[in-house]
N, CA, C and O of each residue as an XYZ file, in Angstrom:
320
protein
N       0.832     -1.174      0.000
C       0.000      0.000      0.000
C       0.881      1.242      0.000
O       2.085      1.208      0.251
N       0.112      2.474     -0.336
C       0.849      3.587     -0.342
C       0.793      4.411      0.733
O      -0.305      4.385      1.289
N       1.972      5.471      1.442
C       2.094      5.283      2.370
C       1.386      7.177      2.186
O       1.668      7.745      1.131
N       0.629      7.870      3.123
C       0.327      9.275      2.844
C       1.566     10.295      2.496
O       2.586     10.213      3.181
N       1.493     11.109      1.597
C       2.394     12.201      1.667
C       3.027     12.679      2.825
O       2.238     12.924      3.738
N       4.296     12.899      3.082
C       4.770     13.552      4.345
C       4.982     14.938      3.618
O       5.106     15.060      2.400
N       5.013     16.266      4.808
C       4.786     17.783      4.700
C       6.307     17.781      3.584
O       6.349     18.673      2.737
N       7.283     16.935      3.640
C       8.329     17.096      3.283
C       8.600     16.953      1.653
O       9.453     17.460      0.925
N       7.822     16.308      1.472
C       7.751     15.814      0.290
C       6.934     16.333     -0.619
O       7.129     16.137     -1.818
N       5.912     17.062     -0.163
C       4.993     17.939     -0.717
C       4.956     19.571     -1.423
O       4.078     20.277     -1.920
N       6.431     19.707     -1.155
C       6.795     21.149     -1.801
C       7.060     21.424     -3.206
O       7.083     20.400     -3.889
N       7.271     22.540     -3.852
C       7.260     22.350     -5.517
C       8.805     21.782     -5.857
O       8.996     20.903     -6.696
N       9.862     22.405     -5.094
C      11.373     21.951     -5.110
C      11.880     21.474     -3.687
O      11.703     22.282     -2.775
N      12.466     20.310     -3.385
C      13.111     20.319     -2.485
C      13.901     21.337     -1.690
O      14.597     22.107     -2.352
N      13.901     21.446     -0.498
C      13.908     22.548      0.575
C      13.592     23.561     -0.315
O      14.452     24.374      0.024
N      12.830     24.229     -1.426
C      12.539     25.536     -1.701
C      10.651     25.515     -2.103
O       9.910     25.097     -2.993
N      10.530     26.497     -0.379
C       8.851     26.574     -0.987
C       8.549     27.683     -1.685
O       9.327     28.632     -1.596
N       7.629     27.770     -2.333
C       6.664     28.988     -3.551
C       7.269     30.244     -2.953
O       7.311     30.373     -1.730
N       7.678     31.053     -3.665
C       7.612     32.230     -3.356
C       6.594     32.922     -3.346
O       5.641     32.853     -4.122
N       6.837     34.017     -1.970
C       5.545     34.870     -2.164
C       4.951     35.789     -3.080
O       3.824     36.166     -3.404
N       6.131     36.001     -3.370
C       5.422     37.374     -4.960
C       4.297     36.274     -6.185
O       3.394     36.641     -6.937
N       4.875     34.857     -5.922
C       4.350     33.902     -7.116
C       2.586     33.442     -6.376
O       1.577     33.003     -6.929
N       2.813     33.718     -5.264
C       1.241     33.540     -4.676
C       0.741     34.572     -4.705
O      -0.456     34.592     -4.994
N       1.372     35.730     -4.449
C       0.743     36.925     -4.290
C      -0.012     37.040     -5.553
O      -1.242     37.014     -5.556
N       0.646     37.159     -6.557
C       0.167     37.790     -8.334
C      -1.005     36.620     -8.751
O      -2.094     36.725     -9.314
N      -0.270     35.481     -8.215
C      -1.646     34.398     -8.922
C      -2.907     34.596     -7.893
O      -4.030     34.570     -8.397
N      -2.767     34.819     -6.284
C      -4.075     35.134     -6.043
C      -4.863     36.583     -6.675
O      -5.974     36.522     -7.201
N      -4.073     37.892     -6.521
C      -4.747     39.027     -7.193
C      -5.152     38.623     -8.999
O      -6.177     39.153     -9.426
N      -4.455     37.836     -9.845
C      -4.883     37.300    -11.131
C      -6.614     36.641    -10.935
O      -7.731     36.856    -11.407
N      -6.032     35.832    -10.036
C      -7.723     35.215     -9.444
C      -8.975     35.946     -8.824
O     -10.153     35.655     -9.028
N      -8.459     37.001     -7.991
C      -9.788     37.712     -7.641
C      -9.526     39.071     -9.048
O     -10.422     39.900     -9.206
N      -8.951     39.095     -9.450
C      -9.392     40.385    -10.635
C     -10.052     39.816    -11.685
O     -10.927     40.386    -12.337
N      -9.526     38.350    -11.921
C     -10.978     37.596    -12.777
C     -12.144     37.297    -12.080
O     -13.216     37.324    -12.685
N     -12.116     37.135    -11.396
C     -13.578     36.895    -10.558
C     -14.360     37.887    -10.172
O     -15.535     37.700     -9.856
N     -13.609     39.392    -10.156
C     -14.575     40.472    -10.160
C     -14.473     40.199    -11.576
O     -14.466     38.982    -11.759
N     -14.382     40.938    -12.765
C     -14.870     41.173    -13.587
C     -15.637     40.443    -14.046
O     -16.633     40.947    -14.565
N     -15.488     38.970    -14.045
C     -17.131     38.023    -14.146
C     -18.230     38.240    -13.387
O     -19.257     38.624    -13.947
N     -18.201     38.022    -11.915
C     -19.034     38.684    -11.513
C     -19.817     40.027    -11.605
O     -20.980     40.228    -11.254
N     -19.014     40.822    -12.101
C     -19.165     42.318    -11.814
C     -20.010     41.958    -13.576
O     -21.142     42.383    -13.805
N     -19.566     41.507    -14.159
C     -20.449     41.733    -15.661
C     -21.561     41.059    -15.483
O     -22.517     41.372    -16.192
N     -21.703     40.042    -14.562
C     -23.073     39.369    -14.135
C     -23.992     40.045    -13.492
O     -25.183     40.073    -13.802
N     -23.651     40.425    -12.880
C     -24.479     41.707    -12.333
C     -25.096     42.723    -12.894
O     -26.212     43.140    -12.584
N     -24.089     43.317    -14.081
C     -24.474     44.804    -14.901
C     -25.612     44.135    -15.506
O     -26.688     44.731    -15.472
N     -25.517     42.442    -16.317
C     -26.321     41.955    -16.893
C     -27.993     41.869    -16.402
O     -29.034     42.021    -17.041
N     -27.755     41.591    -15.140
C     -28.789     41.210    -14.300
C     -29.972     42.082    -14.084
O     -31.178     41.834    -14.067
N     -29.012     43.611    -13.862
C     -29.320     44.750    -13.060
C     -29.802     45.449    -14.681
O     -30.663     46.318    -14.542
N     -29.414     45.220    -16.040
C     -30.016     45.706    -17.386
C     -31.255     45.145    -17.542
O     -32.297     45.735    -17.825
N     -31.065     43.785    -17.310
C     -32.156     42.996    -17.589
C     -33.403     43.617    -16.748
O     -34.340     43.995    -17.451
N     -33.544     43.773    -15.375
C     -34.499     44.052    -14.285
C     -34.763     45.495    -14.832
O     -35.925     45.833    -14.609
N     -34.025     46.440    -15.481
C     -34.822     47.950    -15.385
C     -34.964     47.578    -17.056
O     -34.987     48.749    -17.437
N     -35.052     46.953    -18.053
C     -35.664     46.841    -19.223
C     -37.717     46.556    -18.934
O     -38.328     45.730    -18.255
N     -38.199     47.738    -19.866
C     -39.222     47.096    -20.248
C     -39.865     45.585    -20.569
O     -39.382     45.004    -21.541
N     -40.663     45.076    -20.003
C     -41.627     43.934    -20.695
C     -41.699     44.061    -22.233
O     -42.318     44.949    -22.820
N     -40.971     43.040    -22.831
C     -41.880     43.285    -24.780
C     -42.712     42.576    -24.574
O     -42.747     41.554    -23.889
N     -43.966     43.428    -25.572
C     -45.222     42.522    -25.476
C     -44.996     42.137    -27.025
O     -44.934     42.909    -27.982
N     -44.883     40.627    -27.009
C     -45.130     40.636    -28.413
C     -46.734     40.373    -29.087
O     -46.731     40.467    -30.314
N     -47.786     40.132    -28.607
C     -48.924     40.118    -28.904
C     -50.200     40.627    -28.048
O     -50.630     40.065    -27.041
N     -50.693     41.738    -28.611
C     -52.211     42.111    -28.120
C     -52.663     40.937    -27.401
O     -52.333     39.867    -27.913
N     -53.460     40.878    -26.143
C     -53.997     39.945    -25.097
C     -55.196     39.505    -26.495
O     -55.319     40.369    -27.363
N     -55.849     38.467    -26.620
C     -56.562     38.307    -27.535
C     -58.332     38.740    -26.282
O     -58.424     38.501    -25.078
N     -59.113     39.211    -26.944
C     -60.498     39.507    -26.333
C     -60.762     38.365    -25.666
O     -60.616     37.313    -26.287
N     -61.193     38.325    -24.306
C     -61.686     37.245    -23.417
C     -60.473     36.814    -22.998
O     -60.580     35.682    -22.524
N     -59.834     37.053    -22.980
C     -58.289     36.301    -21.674
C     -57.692     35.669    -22.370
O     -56.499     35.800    -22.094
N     -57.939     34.623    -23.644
C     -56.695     33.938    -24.012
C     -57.565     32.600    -23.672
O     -58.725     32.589    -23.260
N     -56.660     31.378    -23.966
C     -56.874     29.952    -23.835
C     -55.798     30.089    -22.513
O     -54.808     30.818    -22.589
N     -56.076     29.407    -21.470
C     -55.122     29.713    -20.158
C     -55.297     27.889    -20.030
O     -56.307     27.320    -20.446
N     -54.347     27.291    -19.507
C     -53.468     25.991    -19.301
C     -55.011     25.238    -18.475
O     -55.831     25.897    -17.836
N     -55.059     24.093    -18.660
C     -55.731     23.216    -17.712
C     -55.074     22.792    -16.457
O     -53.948     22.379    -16.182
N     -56.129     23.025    -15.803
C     -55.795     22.507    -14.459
C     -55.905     20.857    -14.201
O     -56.931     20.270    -14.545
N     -54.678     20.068    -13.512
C     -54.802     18.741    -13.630
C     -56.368     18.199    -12.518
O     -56.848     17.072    -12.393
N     -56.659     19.075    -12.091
C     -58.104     18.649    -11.756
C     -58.840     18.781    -12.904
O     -59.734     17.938    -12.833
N     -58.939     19.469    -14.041
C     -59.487     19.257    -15.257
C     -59.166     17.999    -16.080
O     -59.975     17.288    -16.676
N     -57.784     17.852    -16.000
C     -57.302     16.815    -16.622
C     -57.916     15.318    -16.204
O     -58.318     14.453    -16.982
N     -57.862     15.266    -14.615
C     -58.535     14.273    -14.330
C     -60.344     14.093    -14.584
O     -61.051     13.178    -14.163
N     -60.746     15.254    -15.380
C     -62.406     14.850    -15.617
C     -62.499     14.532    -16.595
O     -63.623     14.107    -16.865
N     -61.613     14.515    -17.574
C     -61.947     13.981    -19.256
C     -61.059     15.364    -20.013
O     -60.591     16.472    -19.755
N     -61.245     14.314    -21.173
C     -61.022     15.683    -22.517
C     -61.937     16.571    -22.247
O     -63.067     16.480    -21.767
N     -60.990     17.874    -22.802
C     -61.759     18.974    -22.930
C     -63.024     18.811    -23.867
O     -63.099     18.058    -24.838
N     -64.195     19.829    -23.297
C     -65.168     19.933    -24.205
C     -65.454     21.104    -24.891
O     -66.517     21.690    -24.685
N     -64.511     21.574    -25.797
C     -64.540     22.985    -26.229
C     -64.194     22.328    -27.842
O     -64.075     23.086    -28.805
């Protein structure tokens, strides 16, 4: 069987761990992409919510054909 990683063995070079400037830049790389995705998800969101409704069709006179209710469904075919 294999035996778990020891802390020692787990570094990128023997006795030399990551430098900090190399964590530093890749975490700020990571949150400056993650705002700007987010941040464009949002503008999207926040366009979408203050846009008008398109109507694409006049309500037809009398309400429309509106969905059956499965208590309808359970009395038979429609009789229209």
């Amino acid at each position: 069987m294999f035996s778990p990683p020891r802390s020692v063995t787990c570094r990128s070079a023997p006795g030399r761990p990551i430098a900090a400037p190399a964590v530093a830049s890749s975490l700020a790389l990571f949150v400056l992409v993650y705002v700007v995705i987010f941040g464009t998800g949002i503008y999207y969101l926040l366009r979408l919510m203050r846009a008008e409704p398109e109507s694409t069709a006049a309500a037809p006179e009398g309400g429309g054909r509106r969905p059956r209710l499965a208590s309808e469904w359970a009395a038979g075919p429609p009789t229209e």
